[in-house]
Every structure is written in C-alpha cells, then in structure tokens.
N, C-alpha and C positions, 0 to 999 in steps of 0.2 A: 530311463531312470533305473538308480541299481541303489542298494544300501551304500557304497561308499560314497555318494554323491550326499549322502543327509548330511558329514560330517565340513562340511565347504558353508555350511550359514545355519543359523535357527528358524527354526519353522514358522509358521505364522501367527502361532499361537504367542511367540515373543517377540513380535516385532515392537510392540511394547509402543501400540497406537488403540485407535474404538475409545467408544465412549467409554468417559470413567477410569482411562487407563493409569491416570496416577494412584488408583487404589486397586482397580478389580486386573488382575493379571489374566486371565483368561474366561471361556465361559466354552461349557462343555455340556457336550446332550448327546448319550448312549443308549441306544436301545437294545434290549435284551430278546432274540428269538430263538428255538428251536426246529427243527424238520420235526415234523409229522410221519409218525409212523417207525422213530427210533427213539431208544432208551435216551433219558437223560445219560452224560458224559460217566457217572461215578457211579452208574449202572452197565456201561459197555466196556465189552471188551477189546484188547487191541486192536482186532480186525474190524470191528464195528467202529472204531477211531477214526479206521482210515478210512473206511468207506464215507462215513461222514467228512472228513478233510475233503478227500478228491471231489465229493457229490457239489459241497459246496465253494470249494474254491474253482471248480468248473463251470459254476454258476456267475461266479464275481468277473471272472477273467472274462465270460463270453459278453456280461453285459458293464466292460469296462469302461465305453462309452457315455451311459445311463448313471454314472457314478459320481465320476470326477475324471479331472485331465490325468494325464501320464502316470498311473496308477500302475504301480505293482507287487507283486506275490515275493513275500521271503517265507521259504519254509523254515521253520524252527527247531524240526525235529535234525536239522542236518547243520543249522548255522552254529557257529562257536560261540562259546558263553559271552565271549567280551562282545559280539557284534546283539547278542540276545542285550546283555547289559546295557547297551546303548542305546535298542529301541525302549528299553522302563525310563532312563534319564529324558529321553524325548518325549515322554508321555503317550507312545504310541501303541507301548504293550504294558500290560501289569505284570508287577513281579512274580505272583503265581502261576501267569502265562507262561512265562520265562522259564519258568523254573520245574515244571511240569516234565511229564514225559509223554511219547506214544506222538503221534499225530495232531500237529497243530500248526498252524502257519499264523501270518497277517497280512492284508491286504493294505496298499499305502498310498496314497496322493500324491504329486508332486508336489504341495506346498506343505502337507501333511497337516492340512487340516481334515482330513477325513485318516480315518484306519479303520480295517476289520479283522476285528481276533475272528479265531474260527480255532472252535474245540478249546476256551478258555475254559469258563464255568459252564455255560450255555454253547449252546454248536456257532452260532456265532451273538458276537457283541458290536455293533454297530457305532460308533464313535464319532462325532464330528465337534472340532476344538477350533474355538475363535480368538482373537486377542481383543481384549476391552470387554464390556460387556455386549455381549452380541447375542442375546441369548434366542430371541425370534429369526435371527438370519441365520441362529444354526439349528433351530425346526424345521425351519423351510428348509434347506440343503438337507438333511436327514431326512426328513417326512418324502420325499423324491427318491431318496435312494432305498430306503424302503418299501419303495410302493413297485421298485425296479426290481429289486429282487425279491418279492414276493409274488412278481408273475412270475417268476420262473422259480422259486421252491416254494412248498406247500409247509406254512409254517403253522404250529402247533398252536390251535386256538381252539377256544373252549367254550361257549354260554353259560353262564352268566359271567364268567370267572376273569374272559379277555384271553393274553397271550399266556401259556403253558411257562414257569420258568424255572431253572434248579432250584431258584433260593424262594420260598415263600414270597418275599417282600417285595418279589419283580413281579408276583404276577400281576396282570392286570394290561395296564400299558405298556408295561415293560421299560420305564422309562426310566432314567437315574438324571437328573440335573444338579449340575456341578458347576459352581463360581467360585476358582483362585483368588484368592484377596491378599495384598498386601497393608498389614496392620502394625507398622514398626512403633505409632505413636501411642496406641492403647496397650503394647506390650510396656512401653519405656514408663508408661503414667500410672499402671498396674491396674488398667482398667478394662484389660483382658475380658475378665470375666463377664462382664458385660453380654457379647460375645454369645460367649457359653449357655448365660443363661436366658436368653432371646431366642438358640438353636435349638433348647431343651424342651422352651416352652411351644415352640414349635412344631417340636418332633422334627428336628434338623439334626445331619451326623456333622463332626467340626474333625478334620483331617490334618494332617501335614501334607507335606509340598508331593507325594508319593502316593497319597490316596490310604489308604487304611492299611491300619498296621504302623505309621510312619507316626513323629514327632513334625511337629512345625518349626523346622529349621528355617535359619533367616526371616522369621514373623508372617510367612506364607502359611496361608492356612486354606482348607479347600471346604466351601460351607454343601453341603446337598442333602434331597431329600431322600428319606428313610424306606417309607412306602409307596407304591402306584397303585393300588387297589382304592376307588371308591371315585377317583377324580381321572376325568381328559386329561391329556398333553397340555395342554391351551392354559390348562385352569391351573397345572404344577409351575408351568413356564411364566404367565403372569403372576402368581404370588410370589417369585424369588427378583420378577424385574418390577414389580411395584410396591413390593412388601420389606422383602427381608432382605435381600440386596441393598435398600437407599437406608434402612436403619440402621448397617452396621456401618455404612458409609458416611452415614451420620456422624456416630458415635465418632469414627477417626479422624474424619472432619475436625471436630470438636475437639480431639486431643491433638490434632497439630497445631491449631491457632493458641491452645493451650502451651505447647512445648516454645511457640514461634512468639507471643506477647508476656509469658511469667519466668520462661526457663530459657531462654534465648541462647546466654553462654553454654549451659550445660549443653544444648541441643548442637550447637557452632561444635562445642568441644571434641560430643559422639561420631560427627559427622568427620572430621577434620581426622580424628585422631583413626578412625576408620581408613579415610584416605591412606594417612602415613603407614600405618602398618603392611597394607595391599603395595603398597610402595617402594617398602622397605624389608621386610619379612625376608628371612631365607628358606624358611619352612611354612609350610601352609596346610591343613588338613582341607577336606572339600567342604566341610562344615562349617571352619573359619570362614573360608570366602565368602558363605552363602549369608553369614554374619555379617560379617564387614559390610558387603554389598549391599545389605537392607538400607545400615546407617548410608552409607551415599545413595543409596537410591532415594531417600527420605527426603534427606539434602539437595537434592536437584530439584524435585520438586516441587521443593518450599523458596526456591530459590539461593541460599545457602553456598548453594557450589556451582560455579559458573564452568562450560567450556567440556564440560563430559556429556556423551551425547548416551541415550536411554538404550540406546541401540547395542552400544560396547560395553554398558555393566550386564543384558543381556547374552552377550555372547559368551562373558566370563562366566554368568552363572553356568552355563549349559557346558564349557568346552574344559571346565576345571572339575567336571566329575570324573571319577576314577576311568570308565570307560572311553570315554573323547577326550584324554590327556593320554589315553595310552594307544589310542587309533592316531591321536595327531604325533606322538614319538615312534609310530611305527613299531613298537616294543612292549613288552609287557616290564612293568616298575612298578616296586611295593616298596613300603616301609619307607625311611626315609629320603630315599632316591623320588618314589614319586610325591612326597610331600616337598624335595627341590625342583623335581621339575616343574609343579604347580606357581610355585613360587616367584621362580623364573619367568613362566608364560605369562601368569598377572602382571610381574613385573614388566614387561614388555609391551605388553599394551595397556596400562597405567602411566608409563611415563619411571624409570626406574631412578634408586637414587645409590 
C-alpha cells in the first residue's frame, strides 16, 4: 500500500453502511498518548521532534502486525502540501497536522480505518473510524492497538491523574469520542438548535465536517466529548451510544416525517432541484456539492429519489474536494478552471445534461 492507492475508492468510514447509517455517518474513537521521559511537543526542540518521530514510528512499523492489515508510514515533513491536503479531506490527518512543521508523520490502514498521527498535538494520537454507528467495535479495535503499542513504548501516565496529555481536557483517558451526523431535516425545519442545546447541556463540543475550527458544511456535523477526566472508556462510549447519539437521532427522525407528511412538495422540490443543478451546473465550488449532496442524500433515504446508489453521492463528496479533483487531473487547478473541472467530474457521474 502507498498514498496513491487512497485516491482509487473511499475509505471505510464512507461506505455509507452500520447501524444508523441513514443519519450517523461515522463514529470515531482517538486516543491521546505521550512517551515517558520527553517534553510535551511545544516544549521540544527540533531534534527532540525527531527523535520522538523515529522512536515512535519504529515502534508502529515493527509492531505492524498487532495493528491492522497492510499499514503504512507517510512522512509529512517531506510529503507535498496537496498529498498532506488529501490526508485532512480523508479524515486521516487534522489540519494542524498538516500544516505543522519539524517531524511528523501518520501511520495508515489499508481500509483506513485506523491512522496514527505521530508528533501532532501529543507524540502520538491514535485514531480508529468506522462507518454507521459503530462505536464499541471501534473500542475494541483501538483498546488492541493500544495495549500493542504500549508494550513497546513507555507512555506517560500519572496517579491519580491517568494518561499525561498536552491539552488539559485529554487527560485522564485520553479519550476523544466523535459521532458524524447527518442532520439535513432539523437544519431545513430550523430546528437545529435543538442539537446545540442537548450538546451544551451536556458538555458536548458540535463540529463541522473537519473537526474544529470548521463550519457544518452540507448539514454534517461531528457531535464529541469535551472532557476524559473523572470517567472509563466504557462509561464516555455508552453515554454517546445510548444517550445522546439516539436523541439527536430522535430529533431528525422527527423532522423527516415532518418534511415527508406537512411539507412533502417543498421537500420533493429541495431534493429534485439539488439533483438538477449537480446535473447541470458548469461551475461548482466544493461547498456547493457538499450542499446539494445533503439534499440527495436526504432524498434517497426517505425514498424520494430512486436509482442513486449511497455509495456514488459518497465518492462525489470525498473526490470533489480541492485536493482529489487535483490528484484525479494530475494537475494543479484554482479559480475557475477547478470549479469547471468539479463541475464536469459530478457531472459525469450524475448522469450529465
């Protein structure tokens, strides 16, 4: 396996199946560790950078096995900006990963449900992404791979306190649980908020499709928890799969049968008129798409729109961001050249008119 091999299908996290998949688009469980015995990252120096990369990505590589299948290393201090850009649209690096300097890599899965930053925020960030709601089958796959690479590095933990982490709010377990949602009916019924204030009361962070820092383009929103201090693994992962995962699902529930038995035409209209523009369009921004695509995607679901299969409005999302329209043209294209090539490539696999 190599990096250009990601750009040939989407990962697994959009195969756009699992439970719950007509709302919950993914579900993600990261753990946060340090080595024992070095500065946090924004305390070292370059040479301390890399001795932490090499220490631990000779760690990952030896026990590749203990991981996942066909796993491997890109380094990032040497890879070019667009192929960096391509791992944040895959959700496999974050854009402060990306965008970092000195010594850093990721370690990657063949189906890229697992990835390992190394020397992001923390020396490494442990990642494992599922499609549906899947959230105990990606403990278990994670709880494995950290029990693998903790015999072999000596990771920063503490009494009473749990695991050592940069950011105050990791310490503990070091956990971050993260469930993508697709909420196009509570956005369209302006019952959004809802939402908001269920995450608040919570103590839940509400994301865009990018993780923090981003807007909720196309009604993707990424719900997670705040803090890991005071609770298990067991006890943050059951309250988002029996708590506050089914009550937002609830809520959207409720505003589709809403949109699908009071608002019928308008809802037919969103959907349809979505269709025609992805259709017809000669210009497209990546944002547009990710727009439009909500509306069909909504539509399929609810039955609405026959004959489109969940598989190809996911490849458009992922292969119409700026970096996989410019790895699949072989070229680098700004302004409105690549909002025609975008254009064109939806239109292509939509059926063009």
């Amino acid at each position: 396996m190599k990096l250009s091999d990601l750009t040939s299908r989407a990962g697994e996290w959009l195969r756009g199946e699992g439970p719950m998949s007509e709302i919950v688009i993914s579900s993600r469980i990261r753990l946060a560790r340090n080595i024992s015995g070095y500065h946090f990252l924004s305390r070292c120096t370059r040479a301390q950078r890399t001795t932490i990369e090499q220490k631990v990505r000779n760690a990952i590589l030896a026990n590749a096995g203990k991981i996942t299948e066909q796993l491997f290393y890109v380094n990032l201090a040497d890879a070019p900006e667009i192929d960096r850009q391509l791992l944040v649209e895959r959700h496999l690096i974050s854009k402060p990963h990306a965008n970092a300097e000195g010594s850093r890599g990721v370690a990657i899965g063949g189906d890229e449900s697992v990835s390992i930053m190394v020397n992001e925020e923390d020396h490494l960030r442990i990642q494992v992404l599922r499609s549906g709601l899947q959230l105990e089958e990606a403990w278990e796959q994670i709880n494995a791979i950290d029990d693998a690479l903790e015999s072999v590095l000596d990771f920063a933990f503490q009494p009473p306190f749990g695991y050592l982490t940069a950011c105050p709010t990791n310490v503990g377990t070091g956990i971050r649980v993260s469930v993508m949602l697709h909420l196009p009916a509570l956005k369209l019924t302006g019952e959004i908020e809802k939402v908001f204030r269920a995450a608040k009361d919570l103590r839940l962070a509400v994301r865009g499709l990018y993780g923090e820092g981003t807007e909720a383009t196309g009604d993707f929103y990424q719900i997670s928890n705040q803090t890991t201090l005071g609770k298990v693994e067991e006890e943050i992962i059951q309250d988002f799969k029996q708590v506050v995962i089914p009550k937002i699902i609830d809520y959207e529930h409720h505003a589709r049968r809403t949109l699908l038995n009071e608002r019928t035409m308008a809802l037919d209209d969103r959907v349809f008129r979505a269709l025609g523009i992805l259709r017809s369009a000669r210009l497209l921004t990546s944002d547009e798409v990710l727009q439009q695509l909500s509306h069909i995607r909504m539509g399929v679901n609810l039955g609405r729109l026959k004959g489109i299969e969940m598989r190809l409005l996911n490849e458009l999302l992922l292969m119409s961001q700026p970096a996989h329209l410019q790895k699949m043209l072989s070229r680098k294209v700004e302004g409105d050249a690549r909002r025609s090539a975008r254009a064109e490539f939806v239109r292509s696999r939509l059926g063009s008119i």
